[in-house]
LUMMAR-448941 format. One record per residue (C-alpha): residue number from 1; residue in one letter; x, y, z. Coordinates in Angstrom, 2 decimals. Layout:
% LUMMAR-448941
{NUM, a, {X, Y, Z}}
...
This chain:
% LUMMAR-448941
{1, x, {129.04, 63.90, 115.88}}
{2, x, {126.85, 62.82, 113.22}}
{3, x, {124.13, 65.51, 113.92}}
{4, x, {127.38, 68.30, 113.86}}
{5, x, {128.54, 66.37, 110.43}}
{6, x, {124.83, 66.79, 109.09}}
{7, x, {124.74, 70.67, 110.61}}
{8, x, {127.31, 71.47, 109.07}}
{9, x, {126.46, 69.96, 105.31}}
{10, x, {123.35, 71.67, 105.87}}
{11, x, {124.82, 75.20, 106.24}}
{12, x, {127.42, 74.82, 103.05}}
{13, x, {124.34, 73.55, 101.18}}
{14, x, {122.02, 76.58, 103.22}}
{15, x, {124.50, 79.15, 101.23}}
{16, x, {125.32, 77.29, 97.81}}
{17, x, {120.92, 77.54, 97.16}}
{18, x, {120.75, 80.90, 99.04}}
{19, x, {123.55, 82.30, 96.32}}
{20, x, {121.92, 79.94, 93.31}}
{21, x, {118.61, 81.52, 94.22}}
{22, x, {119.62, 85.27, 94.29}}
{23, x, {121.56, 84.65, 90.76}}
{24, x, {118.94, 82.22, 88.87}}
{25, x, {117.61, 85.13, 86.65}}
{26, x, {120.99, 87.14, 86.28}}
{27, x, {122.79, 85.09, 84.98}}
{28, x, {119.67, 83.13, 82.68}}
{29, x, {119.41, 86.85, 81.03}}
{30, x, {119.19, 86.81, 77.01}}
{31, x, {122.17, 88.16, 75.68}}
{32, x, {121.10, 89.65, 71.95}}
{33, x, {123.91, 91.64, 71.10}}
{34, x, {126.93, 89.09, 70.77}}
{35, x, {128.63, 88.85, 68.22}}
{36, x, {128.04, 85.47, 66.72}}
{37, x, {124.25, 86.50, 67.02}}
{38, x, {124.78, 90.30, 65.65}}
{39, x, {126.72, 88.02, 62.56}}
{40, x, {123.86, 85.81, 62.40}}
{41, x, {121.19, 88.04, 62.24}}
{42, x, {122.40, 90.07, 59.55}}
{43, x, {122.64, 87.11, 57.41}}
{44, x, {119.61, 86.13, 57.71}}
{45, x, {117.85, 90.36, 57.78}}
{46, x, {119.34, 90.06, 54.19}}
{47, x, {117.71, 86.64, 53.21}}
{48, x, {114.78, 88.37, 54.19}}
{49, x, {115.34, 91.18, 52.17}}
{50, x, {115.07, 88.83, 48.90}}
{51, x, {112.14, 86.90, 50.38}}
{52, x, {110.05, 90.13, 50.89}}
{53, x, {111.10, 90.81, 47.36}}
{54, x, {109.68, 87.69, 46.05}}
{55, x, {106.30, 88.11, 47.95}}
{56, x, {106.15, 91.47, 46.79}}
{57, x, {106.30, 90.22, 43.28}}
{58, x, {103.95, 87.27, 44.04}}
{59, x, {101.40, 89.89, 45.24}}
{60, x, {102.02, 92.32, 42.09}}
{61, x, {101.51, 88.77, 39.97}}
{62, x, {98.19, 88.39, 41.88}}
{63, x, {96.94, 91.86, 41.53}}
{64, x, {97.28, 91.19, 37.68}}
{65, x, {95.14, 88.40, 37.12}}
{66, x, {92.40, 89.67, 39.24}}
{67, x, {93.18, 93.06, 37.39}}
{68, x, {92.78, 94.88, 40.59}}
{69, x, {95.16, 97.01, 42.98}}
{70, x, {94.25, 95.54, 46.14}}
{71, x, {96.86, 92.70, 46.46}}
{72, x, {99.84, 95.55, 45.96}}
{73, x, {97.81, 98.03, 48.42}}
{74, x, {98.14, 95.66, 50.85}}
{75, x, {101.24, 94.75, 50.43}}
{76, x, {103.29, 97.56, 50.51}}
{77, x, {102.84, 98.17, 54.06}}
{78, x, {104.11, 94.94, 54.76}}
{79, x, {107.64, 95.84, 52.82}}
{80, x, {107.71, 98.13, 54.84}}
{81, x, {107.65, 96.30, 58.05}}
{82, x, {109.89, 93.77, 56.36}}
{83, x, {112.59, 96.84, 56.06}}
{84, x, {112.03, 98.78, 59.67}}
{85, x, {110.74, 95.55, 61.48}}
{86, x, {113.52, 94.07, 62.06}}
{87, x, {115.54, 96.55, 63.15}}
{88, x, {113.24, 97.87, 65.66}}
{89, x, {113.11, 94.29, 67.25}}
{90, x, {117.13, 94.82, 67.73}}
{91, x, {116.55, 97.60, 69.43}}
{92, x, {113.31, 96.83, 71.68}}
{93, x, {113.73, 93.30, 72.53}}
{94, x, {116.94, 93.50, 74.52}}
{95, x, {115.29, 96.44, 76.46}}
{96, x, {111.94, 93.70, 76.85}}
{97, x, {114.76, 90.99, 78.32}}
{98, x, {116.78, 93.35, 80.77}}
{99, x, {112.79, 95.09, 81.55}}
{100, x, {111.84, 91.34, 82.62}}
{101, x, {114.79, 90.15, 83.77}}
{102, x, {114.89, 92.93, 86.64}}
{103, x, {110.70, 92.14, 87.26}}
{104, x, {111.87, 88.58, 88.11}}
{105, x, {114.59, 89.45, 90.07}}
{106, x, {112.65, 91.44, 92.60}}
{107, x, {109.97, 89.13, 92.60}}
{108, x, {112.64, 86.92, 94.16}}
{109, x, {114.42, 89.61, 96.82}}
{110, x, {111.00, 89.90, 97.61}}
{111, x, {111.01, 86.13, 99.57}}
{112, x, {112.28, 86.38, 102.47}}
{113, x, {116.13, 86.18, 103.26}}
{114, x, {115.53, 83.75, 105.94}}
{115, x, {116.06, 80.88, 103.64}}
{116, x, {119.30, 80.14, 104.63}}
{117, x, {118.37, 80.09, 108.68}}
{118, x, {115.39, 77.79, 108.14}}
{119, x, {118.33, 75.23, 106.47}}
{120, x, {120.25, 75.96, 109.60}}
{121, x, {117.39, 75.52, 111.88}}
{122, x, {116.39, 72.60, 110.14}}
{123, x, {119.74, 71.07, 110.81}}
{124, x, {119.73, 71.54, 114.24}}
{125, x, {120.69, 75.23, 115.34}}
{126, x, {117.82, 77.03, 116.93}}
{127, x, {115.32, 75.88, 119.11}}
{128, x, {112.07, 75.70, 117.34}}
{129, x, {110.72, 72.33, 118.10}}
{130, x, {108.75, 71.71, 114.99}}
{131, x, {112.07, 70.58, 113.56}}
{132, x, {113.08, 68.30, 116.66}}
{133, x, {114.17, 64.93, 115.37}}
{134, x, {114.59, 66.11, 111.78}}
{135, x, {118.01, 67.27, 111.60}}
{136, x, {119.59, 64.48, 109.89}}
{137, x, {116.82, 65.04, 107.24}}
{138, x, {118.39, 69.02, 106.48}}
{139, x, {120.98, 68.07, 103.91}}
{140, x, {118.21, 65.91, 101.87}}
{141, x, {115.81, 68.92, 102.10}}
{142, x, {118.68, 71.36, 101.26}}
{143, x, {120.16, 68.78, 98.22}}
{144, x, {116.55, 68.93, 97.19}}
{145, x, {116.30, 72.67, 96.66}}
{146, x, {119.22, 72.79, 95.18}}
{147, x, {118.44, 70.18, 92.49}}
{148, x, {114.40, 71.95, 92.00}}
{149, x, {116.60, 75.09, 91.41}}
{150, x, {119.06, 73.60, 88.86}}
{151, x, {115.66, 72.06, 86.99}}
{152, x, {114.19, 75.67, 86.99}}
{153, x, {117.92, 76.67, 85.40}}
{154, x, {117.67, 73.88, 82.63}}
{155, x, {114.60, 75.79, 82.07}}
{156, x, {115.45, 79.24, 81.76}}
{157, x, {118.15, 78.07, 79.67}}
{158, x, {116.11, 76.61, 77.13}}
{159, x, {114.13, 79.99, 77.28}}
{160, x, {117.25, 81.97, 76.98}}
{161, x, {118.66, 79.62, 73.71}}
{162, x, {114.91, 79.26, 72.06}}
{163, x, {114.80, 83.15, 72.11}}
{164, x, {118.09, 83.88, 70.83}}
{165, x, {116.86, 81.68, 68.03}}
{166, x, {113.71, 83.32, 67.41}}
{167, x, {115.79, 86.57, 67.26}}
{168, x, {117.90, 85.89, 64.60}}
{169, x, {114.48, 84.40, 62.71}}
{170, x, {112.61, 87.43, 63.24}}
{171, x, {113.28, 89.08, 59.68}}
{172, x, {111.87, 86.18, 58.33}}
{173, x, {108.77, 86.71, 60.13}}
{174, x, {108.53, 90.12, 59.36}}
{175, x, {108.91, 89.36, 55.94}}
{176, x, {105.55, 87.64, 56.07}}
{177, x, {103.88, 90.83, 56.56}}
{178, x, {104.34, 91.57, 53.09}}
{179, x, {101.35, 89.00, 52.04}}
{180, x, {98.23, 87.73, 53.69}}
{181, x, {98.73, 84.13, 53.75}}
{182, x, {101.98, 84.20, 55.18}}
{183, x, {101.54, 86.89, 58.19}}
{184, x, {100.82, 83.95, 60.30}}
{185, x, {104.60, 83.82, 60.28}}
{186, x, {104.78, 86.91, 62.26}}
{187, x, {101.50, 86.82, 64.76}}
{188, x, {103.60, 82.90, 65.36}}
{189, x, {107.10, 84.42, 66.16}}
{190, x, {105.78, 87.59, 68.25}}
{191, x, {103.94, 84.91, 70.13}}
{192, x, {106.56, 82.66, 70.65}}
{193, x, {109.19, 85.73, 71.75}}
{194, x, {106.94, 86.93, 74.25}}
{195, x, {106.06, 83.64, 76.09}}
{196, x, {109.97, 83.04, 76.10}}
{197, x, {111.19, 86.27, 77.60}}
{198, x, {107.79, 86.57, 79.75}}
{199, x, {108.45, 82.65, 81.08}}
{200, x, {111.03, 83.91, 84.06}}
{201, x, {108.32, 85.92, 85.39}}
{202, x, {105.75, 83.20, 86.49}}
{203, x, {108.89, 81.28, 87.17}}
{204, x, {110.26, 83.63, 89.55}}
{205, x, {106.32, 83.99, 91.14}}
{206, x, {106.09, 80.41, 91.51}}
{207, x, {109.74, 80.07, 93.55}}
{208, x, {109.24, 82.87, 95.18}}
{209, x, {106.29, 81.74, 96.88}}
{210, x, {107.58, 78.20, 97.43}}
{211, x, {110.78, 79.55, 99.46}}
{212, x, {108.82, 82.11, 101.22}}
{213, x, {106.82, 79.36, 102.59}}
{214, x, {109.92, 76.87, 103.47}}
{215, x, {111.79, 79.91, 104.88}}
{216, x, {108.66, 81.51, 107.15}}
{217, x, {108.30, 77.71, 108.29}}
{218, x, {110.60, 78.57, 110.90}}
{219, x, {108.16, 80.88, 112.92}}
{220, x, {106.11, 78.09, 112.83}}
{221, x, {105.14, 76.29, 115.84}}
């Protein structure tokens, strides 16, 4: 009775991780163009606006005392950027999110589907005898999955919030293109944004691998 109890724990576990697993990266997808961010953003594209303004006159200050064009040459492509910049990054990064998203996602259909059976087999149905005496153990192997999957959720959810943050930041950083000193803003946020969205795709390699090798256990033996 106890080993049917444990079998069949096993299997409603066995399909709550199977569906977590096939959703993870869905549903962890960046979302740029709600409205509380769209409302956010354009606050702070026009704070930018007045920053870039004020670098641009710090630059036109410097190219007077060292009576020399140089500082306003080089800042004028940087207004520029400042104006188009962020705009561009409305448009590209969701397109980089969804692109990276889908990468992750069949990095994971590519594990096998068998994830779900090993549980099973685990628990007792099937016949492969490297799992003979450890049925009681399925539901602690299964509860286990489930919780390294909600970790891995905590942290694509931290990914997801971090970037939406860096979105609506990103005139700011494109503002420091308009002087030398401060362009580290920029090279700082681009590589901040791209190790956020990118994250889900080592993710998805490293859990990938670690079911395939749980689920192929079963033709072990």
């Amino acid at each position: 009775i106890l080993r049917t109890l444990m079998a069949l724990l096993a299997d409603a576990l066995a399909r709550l991780v199977t569906g977590m697993y096939s959703q993870l990266f869905e549903i962890s997808t960046v979302d740029f163009s709600t409205q509380a961010v769209g409302n956010i953003w354009r606050i702070t594209t026009g704070v930018s606006v007045g920053l870039a303004t004020i670098l641009l006159i710090i630059a036109a200050f410097r190219s007077m005392l060292a009576q020399s064009n140089a500082y306003l040459l080089q800042a004028f492509p940087g207004v520029v950027l400042a104006v188009l910049g962020p705009q561009a990054a409305a448009l590209l990064l969701p397109l980089l999110a969804a692109a990276l998203t889908d990468l992750a996602q069949a990095i994971v259909a590519s594990a096998t589907s068998d994830l779900a059976g090993s549980i099973r087999l685990l628990a007792g149905v099937g016949s492969n005898p490297i799992y003979e005496g450890l049925g009681l153990l399925a539901p602690l192997i299964a509860a286990s999955l489930l919780f390294g999957l909600g970790l891995v959720f905590v942290v694509l959810m931290f990914c997801m919030a971090s970037a939406v943050v860096l979105f609506v930041l990103s005139p700011f950083a494109f503002a420091g293109l308009v002087m030398a000193p401060t362009r580290v803003w920029f090279t700082r946020w681009a590589t901040g944004m791209f190790a956020l969205l990118f994250a889900k795709v080592p993710i998805a390699i490293m859990l990938a691998l670690a079911v395939s090798l749980f689920a192929n256990s079963r033709y072990a033996g």
